[in-house]
C-alpha positions in Angstrom: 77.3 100.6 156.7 76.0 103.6 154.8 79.4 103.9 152.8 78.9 100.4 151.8 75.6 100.9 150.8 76.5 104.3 148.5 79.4 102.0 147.1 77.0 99.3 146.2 74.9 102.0 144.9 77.3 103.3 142.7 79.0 99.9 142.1 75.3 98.8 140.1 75.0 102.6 138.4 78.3 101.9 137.1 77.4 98.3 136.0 74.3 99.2 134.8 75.7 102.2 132.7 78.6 99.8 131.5 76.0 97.4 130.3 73.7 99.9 128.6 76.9 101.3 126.8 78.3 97.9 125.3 74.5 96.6 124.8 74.3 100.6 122.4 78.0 99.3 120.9 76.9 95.8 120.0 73.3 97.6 118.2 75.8 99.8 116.3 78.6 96.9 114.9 75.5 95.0 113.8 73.8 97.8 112.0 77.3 98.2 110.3 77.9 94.5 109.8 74.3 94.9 108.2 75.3 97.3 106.0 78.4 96.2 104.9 76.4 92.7 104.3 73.7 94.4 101.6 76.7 96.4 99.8 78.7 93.2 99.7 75.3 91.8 98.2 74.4 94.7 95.5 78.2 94.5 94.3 77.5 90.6 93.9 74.6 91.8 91.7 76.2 94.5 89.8 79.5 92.2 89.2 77.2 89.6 88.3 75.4 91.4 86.0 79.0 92.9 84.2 80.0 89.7 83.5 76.7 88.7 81.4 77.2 91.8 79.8 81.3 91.6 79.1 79.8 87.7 77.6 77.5 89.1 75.5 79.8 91.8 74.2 82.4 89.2 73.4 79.6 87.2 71.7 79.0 89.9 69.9 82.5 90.9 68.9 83.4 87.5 67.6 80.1 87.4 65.4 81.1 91.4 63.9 84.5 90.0 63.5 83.4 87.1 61.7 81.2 89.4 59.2 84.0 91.3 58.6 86.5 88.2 57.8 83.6 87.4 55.1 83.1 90.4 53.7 86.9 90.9 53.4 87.4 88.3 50.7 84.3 89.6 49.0 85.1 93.6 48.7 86.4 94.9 45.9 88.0 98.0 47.8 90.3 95.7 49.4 91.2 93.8 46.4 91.7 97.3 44.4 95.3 97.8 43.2 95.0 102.1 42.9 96.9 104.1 45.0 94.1 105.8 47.5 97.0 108.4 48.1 97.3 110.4 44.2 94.0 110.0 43.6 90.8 111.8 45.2 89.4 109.5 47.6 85.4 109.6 45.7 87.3 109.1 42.4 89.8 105.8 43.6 86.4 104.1 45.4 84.4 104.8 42.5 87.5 103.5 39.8 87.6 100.3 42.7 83.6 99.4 42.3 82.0 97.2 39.8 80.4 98.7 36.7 
């Protein structure tokens, strides 16, 4: 009878200790879960906030390259026949501007 007793005894030390244990490993996957959750969440944010950038760079891109386009057809250094190679560069812009 006092065997059975220490075995019971150590039977609910053990369960008890078991339970602690696996009650300390569920705290621990949720913290982790947790954390993985809120850097899942501020790489949401971030991407989110990338992409409104990447749209307004392209905005932007397409309005400079616009601009350009237009001012293309208007320059006169484009449209200037010297050769920019034999002659100082100050000299052929200032030969290629309007007097």
């Amino acid at each position: 009878v006092f065997q059975s007793n220490e075995e019971d005894d150590r039977k609910v030390r053990r369960r008890e200790k078991n339970r602690v244990a696996a009650q300390r490993s569920r705290k621990k996957q949720t913290q982790k879960a947790d954390k993985l959750h809120e850097e899942y969440e501020s790489l949401e944010q971030e991407n989110t906030s990338l992409k409104r950038e990447i749209g307004k760079l392209t905005d932007e891109m397409k309005h400079l390259s616009e601009v350009l386009k237009d001012h293309e057809k208007i320059c006169p250094l484009l449209h200037c026949t010297m050769n920019f190679v034999t002659i100082p560069r100050p000299d052929a812009l200032a030969s290629c501007l309007p007097r």
